[in-house]
C-alpha positions in Angstrom: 8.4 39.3 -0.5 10.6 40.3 2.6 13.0 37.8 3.9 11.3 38.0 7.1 7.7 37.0 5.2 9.6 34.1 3.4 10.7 33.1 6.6 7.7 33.0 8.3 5.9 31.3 5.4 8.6 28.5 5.9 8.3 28.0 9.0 4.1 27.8 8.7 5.2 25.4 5.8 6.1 22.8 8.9 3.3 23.0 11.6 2.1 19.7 11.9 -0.7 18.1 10.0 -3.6 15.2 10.3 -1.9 12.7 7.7 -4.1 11.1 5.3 -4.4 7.5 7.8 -5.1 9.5 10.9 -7.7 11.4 9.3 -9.4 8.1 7.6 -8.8 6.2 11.2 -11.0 9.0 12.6 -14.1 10.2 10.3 -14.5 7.2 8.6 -16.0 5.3 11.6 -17.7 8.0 12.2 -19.3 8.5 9.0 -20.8 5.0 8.6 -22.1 5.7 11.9 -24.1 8.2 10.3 -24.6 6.7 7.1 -26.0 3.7 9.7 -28.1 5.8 11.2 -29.6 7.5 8.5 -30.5 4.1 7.1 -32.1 2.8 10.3 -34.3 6.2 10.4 -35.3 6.1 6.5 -35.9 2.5 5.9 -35.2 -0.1 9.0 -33.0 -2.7 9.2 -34.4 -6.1 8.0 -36.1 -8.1 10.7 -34.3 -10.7 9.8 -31.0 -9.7 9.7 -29.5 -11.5 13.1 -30.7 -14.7 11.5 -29.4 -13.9 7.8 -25.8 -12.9 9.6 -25.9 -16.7 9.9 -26.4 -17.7 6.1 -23.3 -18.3 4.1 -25.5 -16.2 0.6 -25.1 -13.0 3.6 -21.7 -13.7 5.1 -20.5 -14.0 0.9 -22.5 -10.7 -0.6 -20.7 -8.4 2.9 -17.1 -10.5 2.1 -17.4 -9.0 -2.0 -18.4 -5.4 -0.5 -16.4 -5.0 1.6 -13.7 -6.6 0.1 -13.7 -4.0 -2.5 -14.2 -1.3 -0.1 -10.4 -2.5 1.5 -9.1 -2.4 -1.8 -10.3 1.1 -2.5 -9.1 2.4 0.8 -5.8 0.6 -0.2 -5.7 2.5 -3.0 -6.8 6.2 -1.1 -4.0 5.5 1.6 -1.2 4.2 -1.2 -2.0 7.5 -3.9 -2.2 9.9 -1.1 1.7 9.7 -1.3 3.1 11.7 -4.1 5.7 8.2 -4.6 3.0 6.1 -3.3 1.4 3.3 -5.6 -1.8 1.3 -5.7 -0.8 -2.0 -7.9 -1.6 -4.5 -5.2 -5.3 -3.1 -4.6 -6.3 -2.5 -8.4 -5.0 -6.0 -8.4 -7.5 -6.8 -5.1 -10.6 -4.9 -7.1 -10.0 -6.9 -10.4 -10.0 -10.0 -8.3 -13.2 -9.6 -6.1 -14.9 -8.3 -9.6 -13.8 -11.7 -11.3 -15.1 -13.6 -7.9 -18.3 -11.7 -8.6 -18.6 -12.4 -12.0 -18.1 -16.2 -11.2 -20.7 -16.1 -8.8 -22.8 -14.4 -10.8 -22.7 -16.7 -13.6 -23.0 -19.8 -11.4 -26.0 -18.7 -9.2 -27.6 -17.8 -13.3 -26.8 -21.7 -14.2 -28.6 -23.1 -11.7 -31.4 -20.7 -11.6 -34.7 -22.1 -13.7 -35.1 -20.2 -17.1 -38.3 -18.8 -15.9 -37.0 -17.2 -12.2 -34.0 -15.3 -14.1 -35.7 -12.3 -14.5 -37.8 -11.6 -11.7 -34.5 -12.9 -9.6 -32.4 -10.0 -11.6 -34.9 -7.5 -11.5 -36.0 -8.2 -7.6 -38.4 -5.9 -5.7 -36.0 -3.0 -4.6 -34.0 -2.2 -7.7 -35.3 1.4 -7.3 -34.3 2.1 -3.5 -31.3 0.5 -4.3 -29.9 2.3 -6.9 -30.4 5.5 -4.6 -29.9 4.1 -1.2 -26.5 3.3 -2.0 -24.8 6.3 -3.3 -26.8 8.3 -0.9 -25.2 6.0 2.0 -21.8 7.0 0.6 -21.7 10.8 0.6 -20.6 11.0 4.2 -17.7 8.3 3.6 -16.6 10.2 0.5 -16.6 13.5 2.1 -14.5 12.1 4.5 -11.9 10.2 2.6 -11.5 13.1 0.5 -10.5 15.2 3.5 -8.0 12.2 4.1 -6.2 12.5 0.5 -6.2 16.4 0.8 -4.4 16.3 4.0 -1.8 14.0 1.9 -0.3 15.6 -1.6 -1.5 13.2 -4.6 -0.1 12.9 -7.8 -3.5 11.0 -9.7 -5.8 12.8 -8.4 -8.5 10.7 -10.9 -7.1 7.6 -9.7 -7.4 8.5 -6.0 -10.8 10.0 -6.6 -11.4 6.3 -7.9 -10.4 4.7 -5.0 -12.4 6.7 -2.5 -15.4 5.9 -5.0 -14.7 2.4 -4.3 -13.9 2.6 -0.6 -17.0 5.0 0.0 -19.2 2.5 -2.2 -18.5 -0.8 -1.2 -18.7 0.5 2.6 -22.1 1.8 1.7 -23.5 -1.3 0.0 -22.2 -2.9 3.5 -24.6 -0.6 5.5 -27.5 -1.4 2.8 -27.3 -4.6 3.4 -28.7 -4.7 6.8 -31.9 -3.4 4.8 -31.8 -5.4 2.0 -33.7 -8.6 1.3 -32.5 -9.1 -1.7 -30.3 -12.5 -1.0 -30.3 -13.7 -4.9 -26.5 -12.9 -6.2 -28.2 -12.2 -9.4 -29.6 -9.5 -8.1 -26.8 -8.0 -6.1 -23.6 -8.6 -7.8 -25.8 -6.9 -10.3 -27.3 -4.1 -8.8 -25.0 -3.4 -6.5 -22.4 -3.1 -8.0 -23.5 -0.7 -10.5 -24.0 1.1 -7.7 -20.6 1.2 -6.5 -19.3 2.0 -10.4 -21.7 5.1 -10.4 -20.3 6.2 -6.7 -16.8 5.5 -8.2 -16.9 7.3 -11.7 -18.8 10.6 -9.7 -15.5 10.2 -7.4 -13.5 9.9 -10.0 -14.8 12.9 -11.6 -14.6 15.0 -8.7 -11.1 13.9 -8.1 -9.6 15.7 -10.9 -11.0 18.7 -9.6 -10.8 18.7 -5.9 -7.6 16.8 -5.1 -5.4 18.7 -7.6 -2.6 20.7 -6.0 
C-alpha cells in the first residue's frame, strides 16, 4: 500500500459513527412499533386490556418482562464496549428469574391440585410459543445493528443479551393479546419463550458480531 492509500484509509478510519446507544435510542422504539403493529393486525389486542392495566396479576407479569428486557439491554449497551462489562445486569436477570420462580411456586401452592394443569397448560400455549419470538425479530435486528456499530469482545454474550432485551420487549407487546393472567402459565411459557429468542441470539452472535 502507498503512503498516500494508508493515509487516506486513516483518515476514513475517523468519520463519525451512530454509537451503539444512539442507534438503540432510535430503531428500537421503532421496532416495537412495528412489532405492535403487526400484533394488532394478526391477532387484536385483548378487549380487556384497559381494565387488566388496572390488576396488580398485569401490572406484575409486564414488571418481570420487562424487567429482564432492561437487564438485557444493560447488558447490549455495557458489552458493546471492548472494556465494557455486564455484571450488574446478569446480576438483574438472575434476580427477576429468582422473583419468577418465587412467584411461580407460590401461585402453584395455592392453586387446587386439580386446576394445576389446565392453569399450566392454558388455552394459547401454541400462539404463544410463536407469537413471541416472531414479535422479537424486528427488536433483534435492531439491537444487533446497535452492538455492530460498537466493537465487542463476547460477541456470545452480547448476542445473549439482545436475546433477552429483544425477548422480554416482545413478551411485553404479547401481553396486550394475551389472556392468560395465571403466573403458572406465564412465568412458564413465557419465559421459555424468551430462553429460545435468547439462545437463537446467542447463536447468531458468535457469528455476526465477531470483528
Amino acid at each position: 500500500m502507498k503512503t498516500e492509500d494508508l493515509v487516506r484509509a486513516m483518515a476514513a478510519d475517523t468519520t463519525p459513527q451512530a454509537g451503539t446507544g444512539r442507534v438503540a435510542a432510535l430503531g428500537l422504539p421503532l421496532a416495537l412499533i412495528a412489532a405492535a403493529s403487526l400484533l394488532w393486525l394478526a391477532l387484536g389486542f385483548r378487549s380487556d386490556l384497559v381494565q387488566t392495566m388496572e390488576k396488580p396479576v398485569q401490572a406484575l407479569r409486564l414488571m418481570l418482562v420487562l424487567a429482564i428486557a432492561g437487564a438485557g439491554l444493560g447488558m447490549v449497551l455495557g458489552l458493546a464496549r471492548p472494556t465494557g462489562t455486564a455484571r450488574r445486569s446478569v446480576a438483574l436477570v438472575g434476580g427477576v428469574a429468582v422473583a419468577a420462580l418465587l412467584l411461580w411456586l407460590q401461585t402453584w401452592y395455592v392453586t387446587p391440585d386439580n386446576a394445576v394443569v389446565s392453569a399450566l397448560l392454558g388455552n394459547t400455549l401454541a400462539v404463544c410459543l410463536i407469537a413471541i419470538p416472531t414479535l422479537s425479530v424486528l427488536p433483534a435486528l435492531c439491537l444487533f445493528a446497535a452492538v455492530k456499530a460498537g466493537a465487542t469482545t463476547r460477541p456470545g454474550l452480547a448476542g445473549a443479551g439482545i436475546g433477552l432485551a429483544a425477548g422480554g420487549f416482545a413478551a411485553a407487546v404479547y401481553s396486550l393479546h394475551c389472556t392468560e393472567d395465571n403466573p403458572l402459565f406465564y412465568v412458564t411459557w413465557y419465559g421459555l419463550a424468551i430462553a429460545i429468542v435468547t439462545l437463537g441470539c446467542s447463536l447468531a452472535g458468535h457469528r455476526l458480531l465477531r470483528w
